[in-house]
DRENGU-384998 format. One record per residue: residue number from 1; residue in three letters; y, x, z of N, C-alpha, C in turn. Coordinates in steps of 0.1 Angstrom, whole numbers, padded with zeros to 4 digits, always signed. Layout:
N
NUM, ALA, Y, X, Z, Y, X, Z, Y, X, Z
...
This chain:
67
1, UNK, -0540, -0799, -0220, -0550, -0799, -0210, -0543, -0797, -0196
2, UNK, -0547, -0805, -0188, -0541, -0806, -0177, -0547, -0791, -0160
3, UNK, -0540, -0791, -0154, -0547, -0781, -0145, -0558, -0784, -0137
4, UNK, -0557, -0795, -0132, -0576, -0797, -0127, -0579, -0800, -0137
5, UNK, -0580, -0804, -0148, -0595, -0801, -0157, -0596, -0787, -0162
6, UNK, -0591, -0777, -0160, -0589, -0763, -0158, -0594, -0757, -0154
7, UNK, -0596, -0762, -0140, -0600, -0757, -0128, -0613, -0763, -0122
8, UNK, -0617, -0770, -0128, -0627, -0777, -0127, -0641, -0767, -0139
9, UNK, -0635, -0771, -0154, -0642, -0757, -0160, -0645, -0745, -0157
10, UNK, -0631, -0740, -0153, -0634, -0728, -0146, -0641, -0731, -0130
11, UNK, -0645, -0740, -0123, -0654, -0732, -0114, -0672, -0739, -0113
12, UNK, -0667, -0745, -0126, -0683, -0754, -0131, -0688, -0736, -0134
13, UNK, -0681, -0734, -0145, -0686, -0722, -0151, -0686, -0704, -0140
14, UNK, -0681, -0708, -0132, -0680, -0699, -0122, -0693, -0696, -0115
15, UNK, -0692, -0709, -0111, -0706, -0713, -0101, -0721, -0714, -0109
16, UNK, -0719, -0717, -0121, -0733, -0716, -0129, -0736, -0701, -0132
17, UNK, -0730, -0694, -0136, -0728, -0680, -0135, -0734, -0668, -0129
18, UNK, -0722, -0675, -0112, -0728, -0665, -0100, -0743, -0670, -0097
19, UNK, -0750, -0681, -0102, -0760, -0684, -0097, -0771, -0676, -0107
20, UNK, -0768, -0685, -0119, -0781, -0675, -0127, -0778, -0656, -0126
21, UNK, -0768, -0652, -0124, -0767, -0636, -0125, -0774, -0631, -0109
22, UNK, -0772, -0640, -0098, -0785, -0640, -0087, -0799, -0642, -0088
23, UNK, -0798, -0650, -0094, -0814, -0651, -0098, -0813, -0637, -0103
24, UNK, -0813, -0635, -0117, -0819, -0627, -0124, -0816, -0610, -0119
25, UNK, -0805, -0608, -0111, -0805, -0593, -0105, -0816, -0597, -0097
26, UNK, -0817, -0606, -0085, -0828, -0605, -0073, -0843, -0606, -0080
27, UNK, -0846, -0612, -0095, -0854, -0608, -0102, -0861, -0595, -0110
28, UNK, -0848, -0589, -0110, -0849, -0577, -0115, -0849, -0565, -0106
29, UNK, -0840, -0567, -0094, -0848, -0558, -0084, -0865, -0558, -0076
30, UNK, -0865, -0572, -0073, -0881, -0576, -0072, -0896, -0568, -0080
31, UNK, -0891, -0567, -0094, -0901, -0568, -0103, -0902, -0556, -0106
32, UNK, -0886, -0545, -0105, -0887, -0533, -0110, -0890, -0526, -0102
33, UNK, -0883, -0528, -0089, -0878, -0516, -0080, -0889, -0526, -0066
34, UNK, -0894, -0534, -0066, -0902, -0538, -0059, -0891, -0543, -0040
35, UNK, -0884, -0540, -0043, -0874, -0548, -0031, -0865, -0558, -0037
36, UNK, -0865, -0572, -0029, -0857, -0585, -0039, -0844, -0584, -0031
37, UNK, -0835, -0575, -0034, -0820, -0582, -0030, -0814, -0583, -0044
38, UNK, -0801, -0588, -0042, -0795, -0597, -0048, -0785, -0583, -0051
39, UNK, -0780, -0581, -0059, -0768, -0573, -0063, -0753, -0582, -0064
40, UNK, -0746, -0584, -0056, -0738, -0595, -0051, -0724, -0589, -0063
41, UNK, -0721, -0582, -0062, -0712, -0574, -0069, -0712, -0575, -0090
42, UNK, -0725, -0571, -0090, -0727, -0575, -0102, -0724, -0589, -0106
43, UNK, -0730, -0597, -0098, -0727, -0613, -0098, -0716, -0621, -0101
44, UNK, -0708, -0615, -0089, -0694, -0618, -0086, -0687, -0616, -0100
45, UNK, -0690, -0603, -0107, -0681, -0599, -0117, -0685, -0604, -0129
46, UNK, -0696, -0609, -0132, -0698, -0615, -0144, -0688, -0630, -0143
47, UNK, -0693, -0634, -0128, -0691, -0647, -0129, -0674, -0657, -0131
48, UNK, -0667, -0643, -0123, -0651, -0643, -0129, -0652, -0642, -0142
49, UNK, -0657, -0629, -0148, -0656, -0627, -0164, -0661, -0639, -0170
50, UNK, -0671, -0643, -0169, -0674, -0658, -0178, -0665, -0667, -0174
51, UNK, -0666, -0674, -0161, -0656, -0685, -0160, -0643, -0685, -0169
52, UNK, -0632, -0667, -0167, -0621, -0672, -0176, -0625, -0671, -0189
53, UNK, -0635, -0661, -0191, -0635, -0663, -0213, -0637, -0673, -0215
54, UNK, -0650, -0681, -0211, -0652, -0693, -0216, -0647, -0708, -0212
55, UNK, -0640, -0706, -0204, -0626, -0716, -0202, -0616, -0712, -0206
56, UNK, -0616, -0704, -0210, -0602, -0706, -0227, -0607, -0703, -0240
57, UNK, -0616, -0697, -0238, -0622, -0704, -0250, -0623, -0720, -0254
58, UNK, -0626, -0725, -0247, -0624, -0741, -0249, -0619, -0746, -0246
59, UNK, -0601, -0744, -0238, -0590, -0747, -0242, -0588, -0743, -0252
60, UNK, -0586, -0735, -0261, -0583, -0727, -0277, -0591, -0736, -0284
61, UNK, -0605, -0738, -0284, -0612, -0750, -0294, -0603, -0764, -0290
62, UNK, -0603, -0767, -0278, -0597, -0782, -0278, -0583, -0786, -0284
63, UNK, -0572, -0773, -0286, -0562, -0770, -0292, -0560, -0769, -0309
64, UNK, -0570, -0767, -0312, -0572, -0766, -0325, -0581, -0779, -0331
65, UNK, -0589, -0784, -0321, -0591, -0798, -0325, -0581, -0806, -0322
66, UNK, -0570, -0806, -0318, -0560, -0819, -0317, -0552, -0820, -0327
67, UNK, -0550, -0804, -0338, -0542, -0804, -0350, -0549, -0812, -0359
């Protein structure tokens, strides 16, 4: 696997990430606590955390499908 298709997964999956984990914190402050901000921090850190698990994760599956 080459490095932009690397980098490409990783910020498909970055950016889908930081979005749904904004929704759903500015959902979850809204609904609980009745003020809608956004927890930017929480976001941020999921969305590093997913981007790399699940882009090597599927580097590792694509490697084991070429054997």
């Amino acid at each position: 696997m080459n490095i932009k298709k690397l980098l490409v997964d990783f910020v498909t999956t970055f950016a889908v990430t930081l979005v749904v984990c904004a929704i759903v914190t500015f959902l979850y402050s809204f609904i609980v606590h009745g003020a809608g901000t956004i927890d930017w921090e929480t976001s941020f850190r999921f969305a590093i955390i997913f981007g790399i698990i699940l882009t090597w994760i599927k580097v590792r599956e694509q490697k084991e499908n070429k054997k």
